[in-house]
Each structure stands twice: as structure tokens, then as C-alpha cells.
C-alpha positions, -999 to 999 in steps of 0.1 A, spaced: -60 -436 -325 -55 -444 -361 -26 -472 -368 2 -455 -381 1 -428 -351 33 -415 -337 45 -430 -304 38 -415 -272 67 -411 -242 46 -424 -210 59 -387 -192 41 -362 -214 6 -379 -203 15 -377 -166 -8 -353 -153 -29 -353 -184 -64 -346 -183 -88 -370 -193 -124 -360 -208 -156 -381 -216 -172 -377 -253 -191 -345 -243 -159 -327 -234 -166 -325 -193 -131 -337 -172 -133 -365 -154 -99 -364 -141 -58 -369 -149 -35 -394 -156 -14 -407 -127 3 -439 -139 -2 -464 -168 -8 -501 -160 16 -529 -179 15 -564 -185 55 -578 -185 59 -608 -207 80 -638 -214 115 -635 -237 116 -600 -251 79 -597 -260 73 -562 -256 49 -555 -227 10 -551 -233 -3 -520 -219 -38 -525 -198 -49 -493 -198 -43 -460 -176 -45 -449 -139 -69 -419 -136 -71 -395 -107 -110 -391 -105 -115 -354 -85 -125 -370 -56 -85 -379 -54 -102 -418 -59 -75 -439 -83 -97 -456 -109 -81 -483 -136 -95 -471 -173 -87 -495 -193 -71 -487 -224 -100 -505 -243 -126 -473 -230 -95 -445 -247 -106 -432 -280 -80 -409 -283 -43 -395 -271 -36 -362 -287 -29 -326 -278 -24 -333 -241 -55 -349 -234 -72 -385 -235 -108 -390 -250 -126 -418 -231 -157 -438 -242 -174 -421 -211 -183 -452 -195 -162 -457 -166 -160 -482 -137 -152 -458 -106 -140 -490 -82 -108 -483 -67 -81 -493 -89 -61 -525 -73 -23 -534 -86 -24 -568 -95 7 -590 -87 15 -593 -129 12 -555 -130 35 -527 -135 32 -491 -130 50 -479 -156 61 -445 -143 64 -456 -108 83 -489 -113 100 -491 -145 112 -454 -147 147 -449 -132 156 -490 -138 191 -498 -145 186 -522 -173 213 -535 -196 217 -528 -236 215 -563 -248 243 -564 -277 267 -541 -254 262 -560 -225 262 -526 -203 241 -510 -180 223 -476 -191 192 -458 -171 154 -460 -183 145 -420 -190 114 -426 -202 90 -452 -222 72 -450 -255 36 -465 -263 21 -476 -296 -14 -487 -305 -10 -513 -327 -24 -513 -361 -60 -524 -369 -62 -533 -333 -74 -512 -299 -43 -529 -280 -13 -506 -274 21 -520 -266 53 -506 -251 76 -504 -280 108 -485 -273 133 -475 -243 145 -441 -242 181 -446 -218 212 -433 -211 250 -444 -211 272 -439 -180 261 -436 -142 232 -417 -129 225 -399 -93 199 -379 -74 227 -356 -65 247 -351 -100 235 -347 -136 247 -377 -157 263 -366 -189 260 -401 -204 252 -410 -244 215 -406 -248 198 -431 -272 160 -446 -279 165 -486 -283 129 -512 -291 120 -527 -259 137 -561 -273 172 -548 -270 176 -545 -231 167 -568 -204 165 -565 -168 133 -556 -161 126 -580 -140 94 -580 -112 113 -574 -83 128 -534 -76 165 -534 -77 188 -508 -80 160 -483 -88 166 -442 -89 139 -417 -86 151 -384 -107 125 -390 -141 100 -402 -117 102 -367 -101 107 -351 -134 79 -363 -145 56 -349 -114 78 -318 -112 50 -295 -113 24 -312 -89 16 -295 -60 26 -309 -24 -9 -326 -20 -7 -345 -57 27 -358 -49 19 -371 -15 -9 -385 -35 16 -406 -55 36 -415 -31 10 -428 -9 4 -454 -40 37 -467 -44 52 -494 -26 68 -484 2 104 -491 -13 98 -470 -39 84 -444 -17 114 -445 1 138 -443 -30 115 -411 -44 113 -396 -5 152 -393 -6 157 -381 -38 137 -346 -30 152 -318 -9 145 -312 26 117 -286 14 102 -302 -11 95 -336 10 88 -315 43 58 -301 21 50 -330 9 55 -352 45 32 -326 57 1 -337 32 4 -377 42 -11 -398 65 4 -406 98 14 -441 88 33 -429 55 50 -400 75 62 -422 99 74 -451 76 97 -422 52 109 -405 86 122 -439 97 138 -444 63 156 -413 67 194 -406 86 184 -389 117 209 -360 108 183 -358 76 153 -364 93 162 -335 116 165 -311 90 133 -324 76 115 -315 109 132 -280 105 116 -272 73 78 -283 82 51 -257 96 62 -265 137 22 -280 145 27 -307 118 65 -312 133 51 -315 162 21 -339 153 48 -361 139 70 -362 166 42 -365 189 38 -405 172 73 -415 174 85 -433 207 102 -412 231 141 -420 229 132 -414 192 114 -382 197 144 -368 217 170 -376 199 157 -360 166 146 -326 188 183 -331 204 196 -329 163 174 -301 154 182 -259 156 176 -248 190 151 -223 184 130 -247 158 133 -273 186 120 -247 210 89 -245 188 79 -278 183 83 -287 225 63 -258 229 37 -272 208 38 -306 221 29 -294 258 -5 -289 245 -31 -316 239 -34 -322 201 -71 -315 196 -67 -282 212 -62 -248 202 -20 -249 217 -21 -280 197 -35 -266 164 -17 -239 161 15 -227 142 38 -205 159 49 -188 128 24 -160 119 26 -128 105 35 -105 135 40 -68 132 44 -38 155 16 -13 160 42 15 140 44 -9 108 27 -1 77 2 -9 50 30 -16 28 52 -33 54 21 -55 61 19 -63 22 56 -74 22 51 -98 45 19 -111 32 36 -114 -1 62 -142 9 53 -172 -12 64 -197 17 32 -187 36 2 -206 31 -33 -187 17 -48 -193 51 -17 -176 70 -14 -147 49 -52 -133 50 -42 -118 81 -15 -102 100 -17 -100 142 -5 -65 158 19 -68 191 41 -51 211 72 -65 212 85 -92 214 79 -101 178 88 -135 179 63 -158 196 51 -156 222 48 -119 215 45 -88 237 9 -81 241 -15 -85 210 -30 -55 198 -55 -66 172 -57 -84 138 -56 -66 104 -75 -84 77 -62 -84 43 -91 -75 28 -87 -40 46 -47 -38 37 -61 -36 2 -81 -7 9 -58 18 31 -32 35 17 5 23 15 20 48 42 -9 41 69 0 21 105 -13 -8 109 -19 -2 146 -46 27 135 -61 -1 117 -71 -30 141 -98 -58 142 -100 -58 181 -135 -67 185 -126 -101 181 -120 -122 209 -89 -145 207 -87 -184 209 -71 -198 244 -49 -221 238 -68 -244 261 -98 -247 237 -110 -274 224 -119 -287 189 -155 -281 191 -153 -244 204 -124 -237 178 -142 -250 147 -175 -231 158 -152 -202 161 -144 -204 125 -177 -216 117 -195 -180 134 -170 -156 119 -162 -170 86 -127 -171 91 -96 -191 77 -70 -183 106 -71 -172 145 -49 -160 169 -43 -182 201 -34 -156 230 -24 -170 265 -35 -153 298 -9 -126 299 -22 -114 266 8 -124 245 0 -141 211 16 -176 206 5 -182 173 -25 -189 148 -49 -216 140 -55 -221 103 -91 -234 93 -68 -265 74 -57 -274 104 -88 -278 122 -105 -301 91 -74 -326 93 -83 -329 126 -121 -330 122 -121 -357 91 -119 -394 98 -81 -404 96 -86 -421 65 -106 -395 47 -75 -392 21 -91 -422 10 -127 -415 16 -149 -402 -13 -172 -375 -11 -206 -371 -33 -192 -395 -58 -220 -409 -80 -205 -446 -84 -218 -470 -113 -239 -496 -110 -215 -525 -99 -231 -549 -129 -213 -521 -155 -179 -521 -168 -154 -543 -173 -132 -558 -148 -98 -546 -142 -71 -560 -166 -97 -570 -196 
């Protein structure tokens, strides 16, 4: 970037992609790296956090960045794909210093850090943080501050210090507002686990149940334990039942009963009905929330219901015919209708005159194996689980049976990544 170049506020390039010379993506921006140092010398930034599409965290040092403009950053293309490593004299600028209550030096007050601006500086390829963008008065995750709004140079607050204190979460999550469940978890999984918990309580009950559900066991416990049980129970409520139950299922007992004992009866139901199955079976897999319709519903009732934005892809490809009950377990299960073929009927046809029944069912008893050959022989992304009596008592989705079939660290495992040579690039920090 030419000296002389605008500023840049640290949360327009979260998220931003991130291209080699010849124009190909080579992933996004998750964080930026900082160097705090002594008096009021403003910080020196190290270089950027990229998010390589293997979900690998690599450091890209802002030495190998040829460029910042029109939402993107131009590297050198030579990149060093070793996991990226906070060192103890780092900072994360949008996970650490983002929310801070510093203090306006001359005033002597306490304002909130919105947001952060970088500058290359001139004649020179190292950038620095210049200026503080804050606000007056007191800020909450529950109430919109109405405080005095005003950009200061990095010099005129302090309180920045290396230790977390006193830290928010609400530009943090304005910053990743528009990341889907599986990128936040992402992010939280790379913060420390006091910030995780200070960004885990600032999101509502659906927006962390969506995102609990994407996280490995360790971090799901550690942010349920953070929680009040009242909380934690209404957490429970809002995830898919199976990953409720896996959940539970790792808790100790008293703990495990006393949450079920907080949540809604019929949620509670759900989940103990899930839990009397091993996990890696069928019973176990399953969700108990499908799309269930009567023989006598239509094309266009079917398309309703497959048109609820709460239901995931894999859910709403199909929807199972019963007799009633509706709820699950159902009355006896007809058949599955496809949504491939809801496409094709008219709007005013039954669904019942419709049915897939060639297919046979999963027992809940099945295991693993049988299940993922099941999806494996009929290309499928969902299957119902019917129990002897012929009632349905929910589905198996193909996501499911992967996050049971990949190592438990495979959120940090990379998949046909082509890694440089370890003799190239530069080591982290340079």
C-alpha cells in the first residue's frame, strides 16, 4: 500500500478474503496479530490470521501483504501453511482488544474500544495501530449505549494492559455477525477460554445453541459450565435433541439431571429418550424432530413445511408419511416423500398417493457401520428410524453420522492440504 493510504478499521477486513498474485483465494481474514509496546508507543502489527479452507489458522505476516483495498488482501503468494501459534507478547486484535474498557488519558474516564485503525507506515512495509475508535458512558450486551462517540491516536488512552479485564463481547460479535454457526465456533474455539466465555454469554440462547452444536466436546462442555443452569437449560432447549443429548450424555449425573429437571417437559422427554440409546447407534443418531405429515396432506402442505428456515438442508430433502400420532414416536409410518418429487407433483396432490415405500427403514438398534452403508447404497442425506411397532421416532441425517465417523479432533485435522516445504517462509512474528 502506498504511504499516504487511508487508515483501515481492523472490522471491515474480518472475514475478508485473501488472494495470491494470480487472483485464486486462499482463504479469509480471522484476526490480526499485534505487538503491545512500552509507554504509549503505538502497537506494531505482525501480520494477519488467515483461515486457509481447510478451516487450518495460518499466521501471514504482514511482510507477504501487497495490498488492502476493495475488501480484499493481495499476498505475495508465498505462504507458510504451519498452524498459526499465539505467542505470549501477542495480541489478537479483534478477539482481545475489541470490547476493552480503557481510559481517555486527559479525561481520566473510562470509554469502550469499538473498533481499531491500521496504517502502513510511510516508505516502510511495517503497519502500526494508530487510532482508537471508543465510546463515552457505560456499555452492555443487553442495552444499546448512547454514549459520545469519538476516534482518539492510540497515545491518548491507556489500559490496555496483557491481562483480560473487564472485557465485553458486543463489536466482537458485530464484527462476525454474518458468519455462519460453524465459522463462529471456529472463532471461539481460538480464543482463550475467558474470552470464550465472555463472547458465549453475550449471544442469545439460539444463536449459541447453533453454534454449541458445531464445537468440540471439550469446548461445549467448558461454555455449558460457564453458564447459570436456569440459562444452560434454555440452551439445551434450543439445540437439535441428538446433540442435546450427546452433550448431556458427558456431564456427570447429578449435573445431567438437574439441567433435564430445569428444562420443558416435552424437550426433556426428547432428549431422555435419546439417551436410552447407545450413541453410535441409529436411536442415538437420530433427531426426533422431522418433518411428519399425514397420508391426507398435500404437495403444498409438504412445501410449507420444507420451507421453514430453522430446518437443516439435510432434514428438509424429505418429509416421512404417518398415521397419527404426529409427534414422535408417530402412528405407523407410511412412506417417505422425496423432495425432489414434491417439485414435480402438483400443488393440490396427497402426499400419501405419493410414497417412497420401497425403502426399508433404519432400527434404532443399528449400528454405525450398517447406518453409514445405508447412506452410502442409496445416496441419501436423511433416514427414518422406525421401532418394531412400525412407529417412526425420528431421522438420521448423513451430518450426523460423519461427526461420528471422523476422528474427534478432525476440526483440527487437515484434509489434502499441500503444505510447504518446512525450509520456506519466514518464522512467525518476523
Amino acid at each position: 500500500m502506498a504511504a499516504g493510504a487511508p487508515r483501515i478499521f481492523v472490522s471491515h477486513l474480518a472475514g475478508v478474503a485473501v488472494f495470491d498474485p494470480n487472483g485464486d483465494q486462499v482463504g479469509r481474514v480471522r484476526d490480526l496479530v499485534a505487538m503491545l509496546r512500552v509507554g504509549r508507543r503505538p502497537p506494531r502489527l505482525l501480520g494477519l490470521v488467515v483461515e486457509l479452507s481447510t478451516r487450518r489458522r495460518i499466521f501471514l505476516p504482514m511482510t507477504r501483504v501487497t495490498g488492502i483495498e476493495s475488501g480484499q488482501v493481495i499476498t505475495t503468494g508465498v505462504l507458510n501453511v504451519r498452524r498459526f501459534e499465539q505467542r505470549p507478547t501477542e495480541r489478537l486484535v479483534l478477539g482481545e482488544l475489541l470490547d476493552r474498557r480503557v481510559r481517555l488519558g486527559g479525561a481520566d474516564e473510562e470509554v469502550t474500544v469499538l473498533d481499531i485503525s491500521i496504517q502502513q507506515l510511510p516508505a516502510r512495509r511495517d503497519w502500526e495501530i494508530d487510532r482508537v475508535f471508543v465510546r463515552r458512558g457505560k456499555t452492555g450486551a443487553f442495552r444499546r449505549a448512547k454514549g459520545e462517540t469519538l476516534v482518539v491516536d492510540w497515545s491518548a488512552v491507556t489500559g490496555f494492559s496483557l491481562e483480560e479485564h473487564g472485557q465485553g463481547a458486543e463489536n466482537l460479535l458485530a464484527t462476525f455477525e454474518q458468519l455462519r454457526p460453524a465459522d463462529l465456533a471456529n472463532v471461539l474455539h481460538h480464543l482463550s477460554p475467558k474470552r470464550r466465555g465472555e463472547v458465549a454469554a453475550a449471544l442469545d440462547d439460539d444463536r449459541l445453541a447453533d453454534v454449541l452444536e458445531e464445537l468440540p466436546e471439550d469446548d461445549q462442555i467448558e461454555i455449558l459450565g460457564k453458564l447459570k443452569e436456569e440459562r444452560a437449560a434454555d440452551v439445551l432447549e434450543a439445540m437439535d435433541p441428538d446433540d442435546a443429548a450427546d452433550l448431556l450424555g458427558e456431564l456427570p449425573e447429578d449435573d445431567k439431571e438437574r439441567l433435564l429437571a430445569l428444562m420443558r417437559p416435552d424437550d426433556a422427554a426428547d432428549v431422555r429418550r435419546l439417551m436410552a440409546y447407545e450413541e453410535r447407534t441409529a436411536g442415538g443418531l437420530m433427531t426426533t424432530e422431522p418433518i411428519v405429515l399425514r397420508p391426507d396432506a398435500t404437495v403444498a402442505d409438504a412445501l410449507a413445511r420444507v420451507r421453514n428456515a430453522d430446518l437443516s438442508p439435510a432434514l428438509a430433502a424429505q418429509v416421512y408419511v404417518c398415521r397419527p400420532p404426529d409427534e414422535t414416536p408417530t402412528g405407523k409410518y407410511l412412506g417417505t416423500v422425496h423432495f425432489q418429487r414434491l417439485l414435480r407433483d402438483p400443488p393440490y396432490t396427497l402426499v400419501g398417493s405419493m410414497l417412497d415405500d420401497d425403502l426399508q427403514p433404519l432400527d434404532p438398534e443399528a449400528e454405525l457401520p450398517v447406518v453409514a452403508g445405508f447412506f452410502a447404497a442409496y445416496d441419501m442425506v436423511a433416514a427414518p428410524v422406525v421401532d418394531e411397532s412400525g412407529s417412526l421416532l425420528g431421522a438420521v441425517t448423513v451430518d450426523d453420522v460423519l461427526d461420528h465417523m471422523l476422528p474427534d479432533d478432525w476440526r483440527e485435522t487437515e484434509f489434502h492440504l499441500d503444505e510447504e516445504p518446512s525450509g520456506e517462509g519466514v518464522p512467525h512474528g518476523s
